[in-house]
C-alpha positions in Angstrom: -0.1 25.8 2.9 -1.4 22.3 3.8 1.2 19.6 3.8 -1.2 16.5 3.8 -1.9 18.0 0.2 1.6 16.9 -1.3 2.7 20.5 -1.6 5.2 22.6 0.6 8.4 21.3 2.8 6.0 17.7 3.2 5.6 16.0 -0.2 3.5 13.3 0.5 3.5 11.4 -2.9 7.5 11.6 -1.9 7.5 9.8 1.3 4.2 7.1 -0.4 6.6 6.7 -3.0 10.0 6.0 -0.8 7.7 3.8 1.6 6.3 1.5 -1.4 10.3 1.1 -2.4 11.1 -0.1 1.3 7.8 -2.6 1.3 9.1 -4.1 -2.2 12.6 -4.0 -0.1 11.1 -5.7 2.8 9.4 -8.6 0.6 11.1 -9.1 -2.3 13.0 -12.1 -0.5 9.7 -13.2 1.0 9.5 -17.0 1.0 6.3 -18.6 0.5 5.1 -19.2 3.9 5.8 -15.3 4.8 3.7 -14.7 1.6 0.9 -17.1 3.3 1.0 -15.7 6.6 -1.7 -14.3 8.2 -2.1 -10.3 7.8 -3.5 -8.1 10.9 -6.2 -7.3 8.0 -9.0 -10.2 8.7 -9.2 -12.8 6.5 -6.2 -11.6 4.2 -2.5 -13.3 3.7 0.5 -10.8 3.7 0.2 -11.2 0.0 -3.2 -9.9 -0.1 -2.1 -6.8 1.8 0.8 -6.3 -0.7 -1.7 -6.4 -3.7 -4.0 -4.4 -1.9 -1.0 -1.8 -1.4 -0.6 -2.0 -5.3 -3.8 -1.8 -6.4 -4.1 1.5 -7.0 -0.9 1.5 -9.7 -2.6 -1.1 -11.6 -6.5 -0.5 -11.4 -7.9 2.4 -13.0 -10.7 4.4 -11.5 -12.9 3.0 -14.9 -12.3 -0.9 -13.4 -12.6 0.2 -9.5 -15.9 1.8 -10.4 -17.0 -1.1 -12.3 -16.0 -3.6 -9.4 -18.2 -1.2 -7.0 -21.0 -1.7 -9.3 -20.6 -5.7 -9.6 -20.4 -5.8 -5.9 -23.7 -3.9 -5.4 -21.8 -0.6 -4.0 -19.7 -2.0 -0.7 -16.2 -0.2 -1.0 -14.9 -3.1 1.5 -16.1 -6.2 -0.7 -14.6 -3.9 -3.9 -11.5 -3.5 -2.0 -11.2 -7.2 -0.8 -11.9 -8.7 -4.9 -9.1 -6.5 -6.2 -6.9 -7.1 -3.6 -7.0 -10.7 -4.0 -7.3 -10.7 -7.7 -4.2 -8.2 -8.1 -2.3 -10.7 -5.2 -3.1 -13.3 -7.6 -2.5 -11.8 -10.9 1.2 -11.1 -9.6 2.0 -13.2 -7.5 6.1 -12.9 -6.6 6.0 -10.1 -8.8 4.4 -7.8 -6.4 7.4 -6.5 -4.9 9.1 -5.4 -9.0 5.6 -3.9 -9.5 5.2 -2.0 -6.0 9.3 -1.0 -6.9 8.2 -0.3 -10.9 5.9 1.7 -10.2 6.3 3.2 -6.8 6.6 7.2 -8.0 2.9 7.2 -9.0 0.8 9.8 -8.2 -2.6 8.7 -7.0 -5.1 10.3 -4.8 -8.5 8.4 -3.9 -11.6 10.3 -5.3 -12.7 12.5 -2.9 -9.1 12.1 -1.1 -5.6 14.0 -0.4 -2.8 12.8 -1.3 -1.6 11.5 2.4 -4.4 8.7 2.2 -2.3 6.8 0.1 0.6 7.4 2.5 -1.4 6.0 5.7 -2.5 2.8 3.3 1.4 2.0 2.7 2.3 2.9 6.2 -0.3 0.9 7.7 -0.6 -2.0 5.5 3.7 -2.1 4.7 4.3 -2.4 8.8 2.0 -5.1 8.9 3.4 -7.2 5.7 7.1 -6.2 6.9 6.2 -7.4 10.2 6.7 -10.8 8.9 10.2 -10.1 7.2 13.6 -11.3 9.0 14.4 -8.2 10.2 10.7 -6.7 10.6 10.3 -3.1 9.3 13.9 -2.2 9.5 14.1 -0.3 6.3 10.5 1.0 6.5 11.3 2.5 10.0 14.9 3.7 8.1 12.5 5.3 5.1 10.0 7.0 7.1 11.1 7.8 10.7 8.4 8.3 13.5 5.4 7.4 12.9 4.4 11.0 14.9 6.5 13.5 12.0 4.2 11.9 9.5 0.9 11.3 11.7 1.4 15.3 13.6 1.2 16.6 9.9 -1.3 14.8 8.6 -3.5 16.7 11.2 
């Protein structure tokens, strides 16, 4: 049985799910300047990464694939309008709607089920990096990075 799938002794929706409840956690107290601050992701505030993180419990394919059409095709400028405009949209919301909605089952077309789990590991270690006590309940959540990353292979 293949773990990365979300079936068997690994449930990856579980772990996206506990992880997007740690990042809402982590910057729920977030003060505007940590909101503003630079992400590792080029030219995005932690903000940004948070509504990019929550993008895909608030877009539906229908609007994604209409974004990919308005911007002639490239995933990456698709990714960076909805990021923005969902960072925008909520604002200090973010982290109820990452919390609100964190059990949602999403898998990318074409995807399994542990890409959304990378996303929230990647992009929640960077925006908890700015936190007062950087990733302390995301590291608490998850464990090593190598349980998940070893069964994702």
């Amino acid at each position: 049985m293949n773990d990365a799938t979300g079936t068997g002794d690994f449930d990856a929706f579980a772990r996206t799910a506990d992880l997007r409840r740690a990042l809402a956690d982590e910057t729920a107290t977030f003060t505007t300047e940590q909101w503003a601050h630079p992400s590792l992701c080029r030219g995005w505030s932690v903000r940004d990464v948070v509504g990019h993180v929550v993008v895909p419990l608030v877009v539906s394919i229908p609007r994604f694939a209409l974004t990919m059409l308005r911007e002639r095709g490239r995933f990456d400028r698709a990714n960076d309008r909805l990021a923005r405009k969902t960072a925008a949209r909520f604002g200090a919301d973010l982290p109820a709607v990452l919390r609100d909605r964190a059990d949602r089952r999403f898998v990318p077309p074409g995807g399994v089920p542990a890409f959304q789990l990378a996303d929230v590991m990647i992009h929640g270690q960077d925006s908890a990096g700015h936190s007062a006590s950087p990733t302390a309940s995301l590291s608490k959540t998850c464990g090593p990075c190598s349980v998940c990353c070893a069964r994702l292979s």
